[in-house]
C-alpha positions in Angstrom: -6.6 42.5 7.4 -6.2 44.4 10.1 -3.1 46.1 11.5 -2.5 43.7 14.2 -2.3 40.9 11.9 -0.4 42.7 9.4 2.4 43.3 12.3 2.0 39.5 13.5 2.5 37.8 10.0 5.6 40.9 9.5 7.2 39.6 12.8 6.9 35.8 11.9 8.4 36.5 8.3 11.3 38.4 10.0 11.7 35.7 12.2 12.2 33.5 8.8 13.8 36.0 7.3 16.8 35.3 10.2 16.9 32.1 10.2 19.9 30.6 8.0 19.0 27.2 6.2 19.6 23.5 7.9 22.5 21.7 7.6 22.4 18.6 5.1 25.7 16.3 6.6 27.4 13.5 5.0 27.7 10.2 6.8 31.0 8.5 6.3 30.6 4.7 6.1 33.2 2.5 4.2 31.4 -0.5 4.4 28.7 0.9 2.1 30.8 2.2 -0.2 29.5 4.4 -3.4 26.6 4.8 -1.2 26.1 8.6 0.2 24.2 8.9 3.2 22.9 12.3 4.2 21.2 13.7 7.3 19.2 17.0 7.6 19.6 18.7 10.6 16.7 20.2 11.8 17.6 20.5 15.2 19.3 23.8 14.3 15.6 25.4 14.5 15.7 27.6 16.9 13.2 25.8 18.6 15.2 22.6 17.9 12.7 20.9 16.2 11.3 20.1 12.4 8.7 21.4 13.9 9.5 24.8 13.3 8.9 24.8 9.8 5.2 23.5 10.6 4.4 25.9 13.7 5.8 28.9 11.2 3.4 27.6 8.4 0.5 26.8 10.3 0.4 30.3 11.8 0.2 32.3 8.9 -2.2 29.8 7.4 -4.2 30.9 10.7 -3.4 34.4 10.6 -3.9 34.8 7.0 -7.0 32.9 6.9 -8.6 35.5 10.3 -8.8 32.4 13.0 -5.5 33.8 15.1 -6.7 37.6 16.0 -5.4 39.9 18.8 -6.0 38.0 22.2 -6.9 34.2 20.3 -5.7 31.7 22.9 -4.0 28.9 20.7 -4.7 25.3 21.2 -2.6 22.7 20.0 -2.4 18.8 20.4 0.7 17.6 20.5 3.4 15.3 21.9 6.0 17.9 22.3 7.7 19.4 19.6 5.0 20.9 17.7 3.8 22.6 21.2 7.5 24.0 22.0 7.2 25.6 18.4 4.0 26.6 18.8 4.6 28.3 21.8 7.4 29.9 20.4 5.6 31.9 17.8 2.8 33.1 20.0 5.0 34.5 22.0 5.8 36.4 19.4 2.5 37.5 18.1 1.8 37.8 21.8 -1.0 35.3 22.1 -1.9 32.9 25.0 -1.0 29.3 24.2 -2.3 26.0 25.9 -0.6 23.0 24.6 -2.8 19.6 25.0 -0.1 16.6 25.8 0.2 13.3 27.3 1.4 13.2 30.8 3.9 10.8 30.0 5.5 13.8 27.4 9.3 14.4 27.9 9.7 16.7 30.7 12.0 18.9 28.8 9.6 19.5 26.2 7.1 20.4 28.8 9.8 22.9 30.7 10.3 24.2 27.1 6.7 24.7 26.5 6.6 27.0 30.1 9.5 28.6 29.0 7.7 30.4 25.7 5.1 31.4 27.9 2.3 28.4 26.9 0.4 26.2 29.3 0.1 22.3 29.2 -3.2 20.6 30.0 -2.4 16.9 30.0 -4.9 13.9 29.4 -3.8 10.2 29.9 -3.6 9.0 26.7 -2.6 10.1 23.0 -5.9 9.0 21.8 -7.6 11.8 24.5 -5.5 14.9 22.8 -7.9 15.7 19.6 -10.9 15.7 21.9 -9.7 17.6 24.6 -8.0 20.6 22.6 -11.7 20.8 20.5 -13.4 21.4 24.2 -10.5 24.0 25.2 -11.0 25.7 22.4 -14.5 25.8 22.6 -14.6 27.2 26.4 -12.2 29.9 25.6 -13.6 30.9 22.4 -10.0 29.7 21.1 -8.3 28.4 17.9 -7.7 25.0 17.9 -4.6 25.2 15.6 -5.1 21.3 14.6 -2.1 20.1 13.2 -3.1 16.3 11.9 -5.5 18.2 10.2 -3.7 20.9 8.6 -0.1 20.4 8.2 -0.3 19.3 4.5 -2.3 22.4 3.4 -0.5 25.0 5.2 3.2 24.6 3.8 3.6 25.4 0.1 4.5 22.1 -1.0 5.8 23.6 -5.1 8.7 25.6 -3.5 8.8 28.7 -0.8 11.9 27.0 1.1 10.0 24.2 2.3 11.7 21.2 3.3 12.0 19.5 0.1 13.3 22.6 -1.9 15.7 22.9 0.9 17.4 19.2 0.0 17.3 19.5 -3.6 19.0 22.7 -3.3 21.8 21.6 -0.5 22.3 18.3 -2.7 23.2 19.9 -6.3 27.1 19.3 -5.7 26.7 15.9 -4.2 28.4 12.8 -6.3 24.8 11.8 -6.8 23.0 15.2 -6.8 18.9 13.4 -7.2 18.6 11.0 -4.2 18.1 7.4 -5.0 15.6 8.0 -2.1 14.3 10.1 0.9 12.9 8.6 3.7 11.0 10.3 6.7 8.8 9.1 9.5 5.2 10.7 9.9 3.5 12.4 13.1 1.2 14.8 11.4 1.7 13.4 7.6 2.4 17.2 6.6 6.7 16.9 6.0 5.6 13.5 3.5 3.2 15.2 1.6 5.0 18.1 1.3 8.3 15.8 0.1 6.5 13.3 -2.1 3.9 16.5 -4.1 7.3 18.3 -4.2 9.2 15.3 -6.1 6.5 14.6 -8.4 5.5 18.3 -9.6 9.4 18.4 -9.9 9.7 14.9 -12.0 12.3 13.8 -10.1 13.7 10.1 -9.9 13.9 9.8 -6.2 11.6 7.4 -4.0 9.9 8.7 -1.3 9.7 5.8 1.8 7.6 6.4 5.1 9.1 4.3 8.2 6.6 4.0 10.6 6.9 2.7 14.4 4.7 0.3 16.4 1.3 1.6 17.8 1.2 3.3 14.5 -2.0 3.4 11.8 -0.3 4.8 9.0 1.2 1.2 7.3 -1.5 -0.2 7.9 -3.6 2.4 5.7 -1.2 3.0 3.2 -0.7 -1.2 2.8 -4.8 -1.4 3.0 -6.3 2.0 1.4 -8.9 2.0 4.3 -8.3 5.3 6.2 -10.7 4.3 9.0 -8.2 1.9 10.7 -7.5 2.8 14.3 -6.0 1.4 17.1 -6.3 1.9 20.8 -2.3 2.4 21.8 -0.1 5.2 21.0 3.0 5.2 19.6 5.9 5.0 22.3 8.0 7.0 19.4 7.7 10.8 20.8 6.6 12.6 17.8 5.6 10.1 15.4 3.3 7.3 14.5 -0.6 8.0 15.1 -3.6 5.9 16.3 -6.1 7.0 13.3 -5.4 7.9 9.7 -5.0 11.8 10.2 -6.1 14.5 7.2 -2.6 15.5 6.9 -1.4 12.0 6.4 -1.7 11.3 2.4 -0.4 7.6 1.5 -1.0 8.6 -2.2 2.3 10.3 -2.1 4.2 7.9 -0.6 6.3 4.9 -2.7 7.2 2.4 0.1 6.7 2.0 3.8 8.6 0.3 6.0 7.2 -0.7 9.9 10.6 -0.1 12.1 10.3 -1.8 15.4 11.0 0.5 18.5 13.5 -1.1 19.7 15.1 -0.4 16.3 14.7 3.1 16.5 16.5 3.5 19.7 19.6 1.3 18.5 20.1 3.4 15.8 19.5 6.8 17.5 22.6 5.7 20.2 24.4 4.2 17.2 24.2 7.8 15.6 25.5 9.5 18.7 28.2 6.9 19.5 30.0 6.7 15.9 29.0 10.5 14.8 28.7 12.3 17.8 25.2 13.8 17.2 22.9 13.4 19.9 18.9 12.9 18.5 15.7 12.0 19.4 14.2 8.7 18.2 12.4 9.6 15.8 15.6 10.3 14.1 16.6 7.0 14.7 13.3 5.4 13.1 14.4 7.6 10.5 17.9 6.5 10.5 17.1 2.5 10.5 15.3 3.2 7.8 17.7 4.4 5.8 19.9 1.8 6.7 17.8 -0.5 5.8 17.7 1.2 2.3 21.6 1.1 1.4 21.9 -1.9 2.7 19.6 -3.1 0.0 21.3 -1.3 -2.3 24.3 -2.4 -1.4 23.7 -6.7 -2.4 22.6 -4.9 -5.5 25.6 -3.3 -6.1 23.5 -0.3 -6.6 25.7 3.3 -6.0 23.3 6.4 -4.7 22.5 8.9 -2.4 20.0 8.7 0.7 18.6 11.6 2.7 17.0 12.0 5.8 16.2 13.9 8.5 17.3 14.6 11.9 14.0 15.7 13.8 14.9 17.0 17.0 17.9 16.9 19.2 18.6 14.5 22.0 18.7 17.2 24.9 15.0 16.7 25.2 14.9 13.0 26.3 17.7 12.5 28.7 15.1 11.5 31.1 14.1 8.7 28.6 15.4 7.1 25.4 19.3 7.9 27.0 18.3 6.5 29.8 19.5 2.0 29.6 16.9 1.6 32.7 13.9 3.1 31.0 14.5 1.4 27.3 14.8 -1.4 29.3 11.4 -1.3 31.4 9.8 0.3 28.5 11.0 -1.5 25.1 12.9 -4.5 26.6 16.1 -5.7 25.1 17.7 -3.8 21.8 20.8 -5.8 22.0 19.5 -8.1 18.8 18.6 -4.3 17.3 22.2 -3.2 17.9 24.0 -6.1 16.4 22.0 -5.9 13.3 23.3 -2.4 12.9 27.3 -3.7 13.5 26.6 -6.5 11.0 25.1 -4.1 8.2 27.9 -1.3 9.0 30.8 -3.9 8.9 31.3 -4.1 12.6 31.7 -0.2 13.2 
């Protein structure tokens, strides 16, 4: 290894090493009584972003593996979050970044990308991004970083302070210290698999659920087993939902999906800010329905529990969109019917 990389993988432990753990916070909800609901906050990344944890693993799977040297341009496909992360860290290493993105990406994502120092090449469509990154990197004699592809095998998914350590941990003074269940969307697949091998080399008694928006693959493959379904539309959940089965994505691990409609995940993402005050993208609120979803099953069974999931990003980044009533309404029609469904399982709150 050589001392360039030694000092690289030094300054992105340090960084780690600096970084305080993510809140786990309790939802209050009489009218589901004896059921805990608990959100992770992951927006408290310094990049604001789950994607922290990913970019931070996915480098020194690079570095450690000799693909990120001194001067390696890093290429990256992503929606948004991954990129800001991404960009973030080389920074750090001090290593030029292009982030590959659709043009309809938030523009704060994109302002947040420029700010790290990285460059976005944008393509028209979310199908366009693997292709395009493989020829960047190729001109530039790059690394394509390749997140659908490597998420899963870069984090250390049997402890390390991943993600799943990190809830078992935060949730051994709870009432109901094992959740009944965790439930998290997937972009890359790499935060599932890390969750559902974590739970099972553990032995744990706690379900792991995938939610899952429209334009999405993934149901569909876990519900089929055939990992060559793909469809031609991308998911209009920023972050989220893919058009082909990616290597990362590992249905094996998962116990139950759920398909949360889009206008579901925006309902609940407003509902979150307008009863608890925290403002998140809506991928959170995909996240959040289907939790929902989950006590309110519980619930008619008279079932008591805990439920964790995550808050992925925070809502700063899509003022310009999912905030915006004109937008949701051009772009996902009418979430009214969503909205009700949520007063009617939350006893009118």
């Amino acid at each position: 290894m050589s001392v360039w990389t030694e000092q690289a993988v030094a300054r992105i432990q340090a960084d780690a090493q600096r970084s305080a753990d993510t809140h786990l916070i309790k939802l209050e909800l009489p009218a589901l009584a004896g059921i805990d609901l608990y959100l992770k906050d992951e927006s408290s990344h310094p990049t604001g972003s789950l994607k922290h944890r990913l970019a931070r693993s996915l480098f020194l799977y690079a570095l450690c593996n000799g693909q990120i040297n001194q001067g390696t341009t890093v290429i990256e496909a992503s929606s948004g979050s991954t990129a800001v992360s991404e960009a973030y860290f080389a920074r750090m290493i001090g290593v030029p970044f292009v982030a590959v993105m659709p043009r309809k990406t938030a523009k704060a994502k994109i302002r947040q990308v420029e700010f790290y120092g990285g460059r976005c090449h944008f393509v028209d469509c979310p199908t366009q991004m693997h292709e395009a990154a493989v020829v960047l990197a190729a001109e530039c004699n790059g690394h394509f970083m390749d997140q659908f592809r490597f998420a899963e095998r870069a984090t250390d998914w049997r402890g390390n302070s991943n993600i799943a350590e990190s809830i078992f941990r935060q949730m051994k003074l709870e009432s109901h210290p094992v959740p009944a269940a965790i439930v998290m969307s997937a972009g890359t697949g790499g935060t599932t698999a890390t969750l559902g091998r974590y739970i099972r080399y553990k032995g744990l008694n706690t379900t792991l659920v995938a939610v899952d928006p429209e334009n999405s693959v993934f149901y569909d493959v876990w519900q089929t087993g055939d990992r060559s379904l793909e469809i031609k539309q991308g998911s209009r959940i920023e972050g989220i939902g893919r058009p082909r089965a990616e290597e990362s994505f590992q249905p094996t691990v998962i116990d139950r999906m759920m398909r949360v409609p889009d206008g579901a995940s925006v309902a609940a993402m407003l509902w979150l800010e307008q009863h608890c005050g925290r403002r998140a993208g809506a991928s959170t609120g995909t996240n959040l329905w289907g939790m929902l979803t989950l006590a309110a099953e519980m619930h008619q069974r008279g079932e008591q529990g805990s439920l964790v999931t995550l808050i992925c990003d925070g809502g700063e980044r899509y003022l310009d969109s999912y905030y915006d009533p004109l937008w949701v309404a051009e772009t996902l029609g009418d979430i009214s019917g969503y909205q009700l469904q949520l007063k009617g399982v939350l006893g009118g709150r």
